[in-house]
Residue frames as qw, qx, qy, qz and C-alpha x, y, z in Angstrom:
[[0.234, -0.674, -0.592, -0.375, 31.53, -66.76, -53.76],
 [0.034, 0.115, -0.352, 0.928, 30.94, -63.67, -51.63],
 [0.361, -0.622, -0.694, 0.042, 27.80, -63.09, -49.04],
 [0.110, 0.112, -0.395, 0.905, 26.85, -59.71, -47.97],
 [0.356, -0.639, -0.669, -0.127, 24.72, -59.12, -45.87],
 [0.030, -0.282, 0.207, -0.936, 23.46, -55.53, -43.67],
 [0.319, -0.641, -0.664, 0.215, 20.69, -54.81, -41.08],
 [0.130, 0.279, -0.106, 0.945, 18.69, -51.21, -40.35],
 [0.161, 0.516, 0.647, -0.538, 16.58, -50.15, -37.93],
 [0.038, 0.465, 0.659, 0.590, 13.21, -48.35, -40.21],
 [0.230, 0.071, 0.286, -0.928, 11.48, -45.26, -38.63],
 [0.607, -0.035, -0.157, -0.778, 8.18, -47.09, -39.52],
 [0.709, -0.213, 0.571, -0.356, 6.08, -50.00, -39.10],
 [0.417, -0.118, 0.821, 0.371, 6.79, -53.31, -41.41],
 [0.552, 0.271, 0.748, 0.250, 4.37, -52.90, -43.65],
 [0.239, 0.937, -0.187, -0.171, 4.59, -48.82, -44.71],
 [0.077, -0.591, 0.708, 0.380, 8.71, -50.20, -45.27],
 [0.504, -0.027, 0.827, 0.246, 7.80, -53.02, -47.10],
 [0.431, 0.834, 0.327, -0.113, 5.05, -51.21, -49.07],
 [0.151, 0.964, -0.175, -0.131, 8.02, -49.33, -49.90],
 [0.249, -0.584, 0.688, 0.351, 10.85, -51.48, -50.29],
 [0.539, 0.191, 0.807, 0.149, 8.74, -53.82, -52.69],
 [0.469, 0.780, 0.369, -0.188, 7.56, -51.55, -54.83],
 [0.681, 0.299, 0.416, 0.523, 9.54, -51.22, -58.44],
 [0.346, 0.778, 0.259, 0.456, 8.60, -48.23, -58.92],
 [0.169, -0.941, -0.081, -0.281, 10.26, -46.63, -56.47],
 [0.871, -0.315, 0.079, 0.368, 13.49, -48.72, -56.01],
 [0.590, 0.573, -0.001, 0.569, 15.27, -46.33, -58.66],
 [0.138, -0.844, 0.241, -0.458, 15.40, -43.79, -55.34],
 [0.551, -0.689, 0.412, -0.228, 16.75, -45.93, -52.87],
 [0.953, -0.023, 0.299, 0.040, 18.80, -48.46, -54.47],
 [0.443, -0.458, 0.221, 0.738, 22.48, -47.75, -55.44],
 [0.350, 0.740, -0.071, -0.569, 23.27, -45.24, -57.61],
 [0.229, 0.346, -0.851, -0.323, 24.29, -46.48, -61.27],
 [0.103, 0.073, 0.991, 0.033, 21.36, -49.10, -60.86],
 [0.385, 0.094, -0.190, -0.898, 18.10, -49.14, -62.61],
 [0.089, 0.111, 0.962, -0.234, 15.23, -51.03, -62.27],
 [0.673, 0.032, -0.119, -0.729, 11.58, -51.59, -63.99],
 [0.777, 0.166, 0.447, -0.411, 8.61, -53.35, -64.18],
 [0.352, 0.304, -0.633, -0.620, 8.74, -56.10, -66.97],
 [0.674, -0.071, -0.548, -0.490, 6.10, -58.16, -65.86],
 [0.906, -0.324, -0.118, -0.244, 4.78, -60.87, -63.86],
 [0.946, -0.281, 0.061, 0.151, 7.60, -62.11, -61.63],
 [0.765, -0.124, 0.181, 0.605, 10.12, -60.25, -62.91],
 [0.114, 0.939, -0.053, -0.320, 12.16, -56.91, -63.68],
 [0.728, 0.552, 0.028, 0.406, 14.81, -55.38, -65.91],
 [0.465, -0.771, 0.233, 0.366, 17.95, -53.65, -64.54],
 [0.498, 0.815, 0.105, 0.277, 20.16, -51.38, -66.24],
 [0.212, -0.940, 0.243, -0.111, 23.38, -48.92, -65.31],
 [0.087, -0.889, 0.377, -0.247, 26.22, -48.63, -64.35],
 [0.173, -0.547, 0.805, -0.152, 26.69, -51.64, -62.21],
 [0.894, 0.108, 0.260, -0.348, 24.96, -54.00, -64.24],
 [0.400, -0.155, 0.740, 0.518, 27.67, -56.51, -65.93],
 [0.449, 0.101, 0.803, 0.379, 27.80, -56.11, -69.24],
 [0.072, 0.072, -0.148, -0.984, 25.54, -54.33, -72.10],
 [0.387, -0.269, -0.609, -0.638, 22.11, -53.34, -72.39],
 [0.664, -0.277, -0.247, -0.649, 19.15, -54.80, -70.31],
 [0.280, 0.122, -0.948, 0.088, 19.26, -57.56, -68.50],
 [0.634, -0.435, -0.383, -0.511, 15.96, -59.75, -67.12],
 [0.144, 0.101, -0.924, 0.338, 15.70, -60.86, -63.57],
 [0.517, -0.481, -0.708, -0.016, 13.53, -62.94, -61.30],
 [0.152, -0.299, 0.358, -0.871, 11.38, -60.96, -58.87],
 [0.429, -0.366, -0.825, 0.035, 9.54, -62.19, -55.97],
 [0.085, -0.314, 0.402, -0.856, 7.71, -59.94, -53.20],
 [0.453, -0.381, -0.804, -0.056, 5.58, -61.77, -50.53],
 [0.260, -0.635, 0.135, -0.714, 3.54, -59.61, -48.40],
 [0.866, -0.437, -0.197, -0.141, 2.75, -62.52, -46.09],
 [0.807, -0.403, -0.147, 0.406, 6.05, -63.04, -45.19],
 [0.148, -0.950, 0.022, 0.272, 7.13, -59.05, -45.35],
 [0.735, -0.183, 0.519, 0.396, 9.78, -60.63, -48.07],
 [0.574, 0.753, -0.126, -0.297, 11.24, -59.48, -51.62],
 [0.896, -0.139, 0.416, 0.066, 13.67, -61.71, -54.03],
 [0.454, 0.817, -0.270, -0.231, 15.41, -61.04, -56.74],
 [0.684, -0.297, 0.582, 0.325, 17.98, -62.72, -58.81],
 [0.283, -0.425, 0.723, 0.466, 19.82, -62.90, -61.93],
 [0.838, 0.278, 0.328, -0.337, 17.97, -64.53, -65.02],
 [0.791, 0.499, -0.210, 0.286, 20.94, -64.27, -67.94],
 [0.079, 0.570, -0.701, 0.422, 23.33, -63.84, -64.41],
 [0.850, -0.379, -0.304, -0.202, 22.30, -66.70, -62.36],
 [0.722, -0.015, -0.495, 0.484, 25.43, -65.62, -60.45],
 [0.102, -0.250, 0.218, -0.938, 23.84, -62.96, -58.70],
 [0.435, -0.458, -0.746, -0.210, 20.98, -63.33, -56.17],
 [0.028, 0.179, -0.473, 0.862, 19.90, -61.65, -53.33],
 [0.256, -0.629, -0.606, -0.414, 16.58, -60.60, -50.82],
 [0.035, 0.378, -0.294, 0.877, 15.38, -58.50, -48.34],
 [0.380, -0.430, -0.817, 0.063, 13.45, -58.92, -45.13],
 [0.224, -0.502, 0.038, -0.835, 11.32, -56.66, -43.14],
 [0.591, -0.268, -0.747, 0.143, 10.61, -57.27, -39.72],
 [0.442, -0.805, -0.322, -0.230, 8.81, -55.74, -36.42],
 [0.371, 0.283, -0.360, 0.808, 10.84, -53.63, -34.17],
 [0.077, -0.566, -0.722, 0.391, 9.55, -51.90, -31.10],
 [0.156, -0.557, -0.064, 0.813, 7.63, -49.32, -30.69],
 [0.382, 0.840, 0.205, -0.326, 6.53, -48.81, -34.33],
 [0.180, 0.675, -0.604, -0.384, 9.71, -49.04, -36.32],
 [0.983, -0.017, 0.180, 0.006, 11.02, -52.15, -37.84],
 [0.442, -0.713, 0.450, 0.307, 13.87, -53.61, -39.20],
 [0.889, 0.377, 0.217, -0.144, 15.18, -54.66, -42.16],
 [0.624, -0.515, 0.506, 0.298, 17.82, -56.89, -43.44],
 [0.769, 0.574, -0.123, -0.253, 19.60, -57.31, -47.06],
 [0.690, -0.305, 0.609, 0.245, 21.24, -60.21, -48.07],
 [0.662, 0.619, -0.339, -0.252, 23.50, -60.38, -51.90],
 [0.828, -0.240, 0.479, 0.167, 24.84, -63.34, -53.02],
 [0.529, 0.752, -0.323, -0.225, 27.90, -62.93, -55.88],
 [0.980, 0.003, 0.188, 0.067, 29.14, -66.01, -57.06],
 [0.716, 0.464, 0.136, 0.503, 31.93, -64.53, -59.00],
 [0.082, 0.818, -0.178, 0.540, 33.18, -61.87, -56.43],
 [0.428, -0.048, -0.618, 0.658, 36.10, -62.39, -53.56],
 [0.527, -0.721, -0.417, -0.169, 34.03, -61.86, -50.27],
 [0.286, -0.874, -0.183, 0.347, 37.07, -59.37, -49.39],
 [0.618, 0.147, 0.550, 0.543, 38.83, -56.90, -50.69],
 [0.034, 0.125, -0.251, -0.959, 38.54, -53.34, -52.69],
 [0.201, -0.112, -0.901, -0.367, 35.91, -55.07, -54.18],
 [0.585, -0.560, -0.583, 0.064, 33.60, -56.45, -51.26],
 [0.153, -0.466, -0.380, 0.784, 34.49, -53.16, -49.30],
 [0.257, -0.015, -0.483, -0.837, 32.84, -51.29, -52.80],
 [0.519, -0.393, -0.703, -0.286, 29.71, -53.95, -52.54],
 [0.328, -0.389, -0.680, 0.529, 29.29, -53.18, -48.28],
 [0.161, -0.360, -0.211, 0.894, 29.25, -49.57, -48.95],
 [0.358, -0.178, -0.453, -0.797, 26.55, -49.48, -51.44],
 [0.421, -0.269, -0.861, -0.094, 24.74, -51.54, -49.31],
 [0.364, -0.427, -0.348, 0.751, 25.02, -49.16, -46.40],
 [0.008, -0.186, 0.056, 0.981, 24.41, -46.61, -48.33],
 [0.245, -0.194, -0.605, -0.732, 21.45, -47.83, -50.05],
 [0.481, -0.620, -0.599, 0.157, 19.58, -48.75, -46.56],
 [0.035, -0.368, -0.094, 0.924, 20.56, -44.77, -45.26],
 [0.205, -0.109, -0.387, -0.892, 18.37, -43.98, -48.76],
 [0.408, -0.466, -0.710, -0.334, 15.35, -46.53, -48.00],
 [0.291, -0.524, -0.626, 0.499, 15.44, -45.62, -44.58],
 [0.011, 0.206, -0.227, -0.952, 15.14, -41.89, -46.04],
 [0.242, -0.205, -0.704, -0.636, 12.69, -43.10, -48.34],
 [0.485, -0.320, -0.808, 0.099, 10.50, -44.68, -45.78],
 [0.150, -0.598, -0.505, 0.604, 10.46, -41.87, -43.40],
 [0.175, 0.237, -0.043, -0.955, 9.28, -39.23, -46.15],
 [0.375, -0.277, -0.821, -0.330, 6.37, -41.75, -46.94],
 [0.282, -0.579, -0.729, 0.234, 5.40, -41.24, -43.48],
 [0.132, -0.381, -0.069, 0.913, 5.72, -37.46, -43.43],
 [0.218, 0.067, -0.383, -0.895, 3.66, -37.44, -46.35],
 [0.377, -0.429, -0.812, -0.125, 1.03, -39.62, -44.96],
 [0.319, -0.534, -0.661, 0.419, 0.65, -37.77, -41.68]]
């Protein structure tokens, strides 16, 4: 079982990045590339691409709790995949926010798990992107 986990500072306050890191519709820009992602209801999405195992669709479990500035996600026909993300105050106006993936079925180094760090890395450079042209277009 592998554990990654990452941490960025957010040019905004916690709840403009969470407004934005919880929201489905807009994960298709800041989540890796080769991954897709809709609404399919209450409590859960569909994910597609590239670096979904296997063919077609697949359903997972979605959770986003504004109270605790939290989003969830997991696996539903992969229950060996699982992950979430946290948003938290920072000074000054910014915050911070951490993602954690669990892969049950991937060496935690390795080609591999250096592949899985750098999407991660790369996909918090987009939200953090994302996040500061939300506020540009607010102010």
């Amino acid at each position: 079982m592998a554990e990654f986990e990452a941490t960025r500072g957010m040019p905004a306050d916690s709840m403009i990045v969470y407004g934005v890191a919880s929201d489905v519709a807009v994960m298709d820009r800041w989540l890796p590339r080769g991954l897709h992602v809709s609404d399919a209801g209450p409590g859960t999405v569909e994910a597609d691409g590239d670096l979904v195992p296997g063919e077609g669709r697949h359903e997972g479990l979605f959770r986003a709790s504004q109270e605790q500035l939290r989003v969830e996600w997991g696996g539903r026909d992969h229950p060996d995949y699982a992950g979430w993300l946290q948003v938290a105050d920072s000074a000054s106006g910014t915050s911070e926010v951490t993602v954690h993936i669990s892969l049950l079925d991937e060496p935690d180094s390795g080609p591999r798990a250096d592949e899985v760090r750098e999407l991660l890395d790369r996909s918090l450079d987009r939200l953090a992107d994302e996040v500061a042209h939300r506020v540009h277009d607010a102010g």
